[in-house]
VOTI-627324 format. One record per residue (C-alpha): x negated, y negated, z negated. Coordinates in steps of 0.05 Angstrom, whole numbers, plus 5000, padded with zeros to 4 digits. Each point is the difference from the previous one (the first is absolute). Example, Ala and Ser with C-alpha at 12.3 -4.5 7.8 and 13.67 -1.06 7.14 Angstrom:
2
KESE     x     y     z
KESE  4754  5090  4844
KESE  4973  4931  5013
END
This chain:
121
KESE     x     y     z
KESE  5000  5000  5000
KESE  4972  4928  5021
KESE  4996  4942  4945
KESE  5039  4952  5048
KESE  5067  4988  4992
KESE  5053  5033  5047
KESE  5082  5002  4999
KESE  5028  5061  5003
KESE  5077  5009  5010
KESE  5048  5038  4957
KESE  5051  5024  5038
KESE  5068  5030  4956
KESE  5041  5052  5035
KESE  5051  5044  4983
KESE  4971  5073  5019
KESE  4928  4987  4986
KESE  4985  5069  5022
KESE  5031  4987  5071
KESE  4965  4934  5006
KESE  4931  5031  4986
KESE  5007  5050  5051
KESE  5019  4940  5047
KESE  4941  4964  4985
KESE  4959  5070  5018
KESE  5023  4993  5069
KESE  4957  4931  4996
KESE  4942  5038  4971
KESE  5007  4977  4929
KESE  4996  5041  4941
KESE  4987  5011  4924
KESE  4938  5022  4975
KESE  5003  5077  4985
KESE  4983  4981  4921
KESE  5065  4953  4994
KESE  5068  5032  4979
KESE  5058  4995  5040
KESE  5049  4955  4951
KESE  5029  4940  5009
KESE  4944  4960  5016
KESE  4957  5016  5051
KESE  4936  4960  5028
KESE  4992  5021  5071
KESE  4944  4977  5052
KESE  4973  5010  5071
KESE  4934  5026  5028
KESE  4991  4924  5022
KESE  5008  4985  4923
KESE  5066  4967  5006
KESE  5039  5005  4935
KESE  5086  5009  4981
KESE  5020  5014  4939
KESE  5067  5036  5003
KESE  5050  4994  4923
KESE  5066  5032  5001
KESE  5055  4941  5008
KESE  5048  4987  4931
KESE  5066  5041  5023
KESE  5038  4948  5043
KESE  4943  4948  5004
KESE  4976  5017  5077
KESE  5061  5017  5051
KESE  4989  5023  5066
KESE  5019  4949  5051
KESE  4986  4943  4951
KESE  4932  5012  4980
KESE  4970  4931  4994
KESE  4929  5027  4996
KESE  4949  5017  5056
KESE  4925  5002  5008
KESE  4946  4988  5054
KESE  4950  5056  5018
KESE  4937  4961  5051
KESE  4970  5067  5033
KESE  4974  5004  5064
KESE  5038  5072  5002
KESE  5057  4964  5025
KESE  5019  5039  5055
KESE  4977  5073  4971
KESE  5063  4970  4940
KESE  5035  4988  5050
KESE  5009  5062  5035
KESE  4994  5049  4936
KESE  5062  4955  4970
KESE  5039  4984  5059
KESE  5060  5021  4969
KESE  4997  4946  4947
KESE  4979  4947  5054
KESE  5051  4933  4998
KESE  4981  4972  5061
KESE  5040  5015  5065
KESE  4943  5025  5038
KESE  4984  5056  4949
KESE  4917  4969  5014
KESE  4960  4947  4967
KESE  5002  4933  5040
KESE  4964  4935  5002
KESE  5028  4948  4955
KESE  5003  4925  5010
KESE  4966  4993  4932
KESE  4931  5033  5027
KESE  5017  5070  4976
KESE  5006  5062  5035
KESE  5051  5045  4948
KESE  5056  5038  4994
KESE  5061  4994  4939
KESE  5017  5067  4970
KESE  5059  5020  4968
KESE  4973  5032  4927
KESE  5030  5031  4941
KESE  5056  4972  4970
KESE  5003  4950  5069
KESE  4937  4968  4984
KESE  4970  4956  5051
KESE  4923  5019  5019
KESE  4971  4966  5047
KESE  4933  5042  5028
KESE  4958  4932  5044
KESE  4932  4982  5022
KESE  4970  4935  5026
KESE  5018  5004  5075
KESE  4938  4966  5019
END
């Protein structure tokens, strides 16, 4: 672990067993050591970090989930493909956005918005 300072998002959901298994398919995962409960600090081989805590009953609803979170990778387009059934955009692909980002949304558990982007140039 590095001395400087990072932010790390805690995402709540509802089945925090099926939201760790989606977050798999993005090539996060717990370390072997850490139990499965009801918090869980998953990362990638990159060294990107989500912490995952199972939602109060009633706090997170599907189709109203306020929250959502940012993954930069240049693996967009492998995401892309291995989660194309959770892609949001039309296209089912990644696209070039106005805003200098080439990305993709993602529907996640409990209708969470990820958004997978890279600088475009």
């Amino acid at each position: 672990m590095t001395d400087q300072p990072r932010v790390v998002a805690i995402v709540p959901c509802n089945d925090i067993d099926a939201a760790e298994a989606w977050w798999n398919r993005l090539g996060f995962a717990r370390p072997p050591e850490q139990d499965g409960g009801d918090y869980r600090m998953l990362a990638d081989a990159d060294g990107a970090e989500l912490h995952l805590q199972r939602a109060v009953p009633g706090w997170v609803e599907a189709g109203r989930n306020p929250f959502g979170v940012y993954l930069y990778t240049r693996r967009v387009d492998a995401i892309a493909t291995a989660l194309r059934d959770a892609v949001i955009e039309p296209g089912k692909a990644a696209e070039h956005k106005d805003w200098g980002m080439y990305e993709v949304s993602l529907n996640g558990p409990d209708d969470l918005l990820v958004r997978v982007g890279w600088p475009s140039r």
